[in-house]
C-alpha positions in Angstrom: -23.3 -66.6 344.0 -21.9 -68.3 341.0 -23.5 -71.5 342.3 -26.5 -69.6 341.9 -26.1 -68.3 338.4 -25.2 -71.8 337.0 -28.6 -73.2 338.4 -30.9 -70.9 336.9 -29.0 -71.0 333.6 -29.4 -74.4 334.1 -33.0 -74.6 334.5 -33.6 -72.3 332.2 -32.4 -73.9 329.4 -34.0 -77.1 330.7 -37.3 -75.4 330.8 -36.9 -74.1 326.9 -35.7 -77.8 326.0 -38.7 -79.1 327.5 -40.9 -76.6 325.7 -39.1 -77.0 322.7 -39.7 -80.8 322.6 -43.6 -80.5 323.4 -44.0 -77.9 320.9 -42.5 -80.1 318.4 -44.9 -83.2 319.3 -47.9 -81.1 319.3 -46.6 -79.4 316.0 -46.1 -83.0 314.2 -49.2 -84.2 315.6 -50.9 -81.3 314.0 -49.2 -81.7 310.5 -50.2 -85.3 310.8 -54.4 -85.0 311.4 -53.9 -81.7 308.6 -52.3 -84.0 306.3 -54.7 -86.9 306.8 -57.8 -85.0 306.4 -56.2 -83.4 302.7 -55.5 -87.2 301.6 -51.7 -86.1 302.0 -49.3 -87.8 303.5 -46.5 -85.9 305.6 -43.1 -87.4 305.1 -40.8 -89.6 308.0 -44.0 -88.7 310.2 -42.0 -85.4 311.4 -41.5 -81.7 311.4 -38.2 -79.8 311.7 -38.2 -76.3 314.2 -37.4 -73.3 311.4 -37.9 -70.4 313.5 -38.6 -68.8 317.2 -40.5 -65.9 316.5 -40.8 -62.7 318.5 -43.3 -59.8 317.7 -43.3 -56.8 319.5 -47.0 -55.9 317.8 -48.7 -58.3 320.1 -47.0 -58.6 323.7 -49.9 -60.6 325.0 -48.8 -63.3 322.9 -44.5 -62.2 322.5 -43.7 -65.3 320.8 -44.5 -68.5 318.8 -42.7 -71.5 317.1 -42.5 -72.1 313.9 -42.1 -76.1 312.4 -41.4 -77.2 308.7 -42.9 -80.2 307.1 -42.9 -82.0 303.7 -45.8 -84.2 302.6 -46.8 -86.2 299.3 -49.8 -85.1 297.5 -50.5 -88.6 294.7 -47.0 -89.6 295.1 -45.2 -86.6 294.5 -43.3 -85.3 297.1 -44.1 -81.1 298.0 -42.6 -78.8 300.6 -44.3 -75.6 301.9 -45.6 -77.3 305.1 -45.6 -74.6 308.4 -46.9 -75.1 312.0 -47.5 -72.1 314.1 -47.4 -72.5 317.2 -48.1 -70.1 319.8 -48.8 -70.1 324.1 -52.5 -69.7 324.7 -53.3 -70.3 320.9 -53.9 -73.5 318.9 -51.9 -74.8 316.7 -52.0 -73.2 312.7 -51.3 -75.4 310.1 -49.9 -73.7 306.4 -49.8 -76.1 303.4 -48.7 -74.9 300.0 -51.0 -76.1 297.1 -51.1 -75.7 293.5 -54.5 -74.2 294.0 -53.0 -71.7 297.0 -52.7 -71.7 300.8 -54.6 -74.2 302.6 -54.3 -73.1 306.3 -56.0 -75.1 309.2 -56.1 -74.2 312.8 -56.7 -77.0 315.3 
């Protein structure tokens, strides 16, 4: 029985890992075509996980993940990058601007 318990914890949190890790490549990927098409450039080409949302309002879609970026608008380097990501959605990206919210989905 304990046997038992240890595998599914196991493959649990081997299934979340490998979720985790494709979320993140699909969430830098995103911030990457984003930032291109904006003439930005997102910085050390990466994106760091910030939060794993739940939200009762919608339990078709429970939960999402949510990536940080920075990027380099003429030089100068910003912060205020976000990638949503959610199951059975595509990816949202969030850029802060001096002009506002620039948000993308992909």
């Amino acid at each position: 029985m304990t046997g038992l318990l240890i595998l599914l914890i196991a493959g649990f949190a081997g299934v979340s890992w490998w979720r985790l890790l494709k979320g993140k490549e699909l969430a830098r990927h995103s911030a990457a075509v984003v930032c291109k098409q904006h003439g930005l450039v997102l910085m050390d080409d990466t994106v760091m996980l910030d939060t794993v949302q739940l939200r009762r309002e919608d339990p078709v879609r429970a939960w999402g993940l949510k990536y940080r970026f920075n990027f380099a608008k003429d030089g100068i380097l910003r912060t205020g990058g976000i990638v949503l990501i959610a199951p059975g959605r595509r990816p949202t990206v969030i850029i802060d601007t001096d002009n506002g919210q620039l948000i993308d989905e992909l």
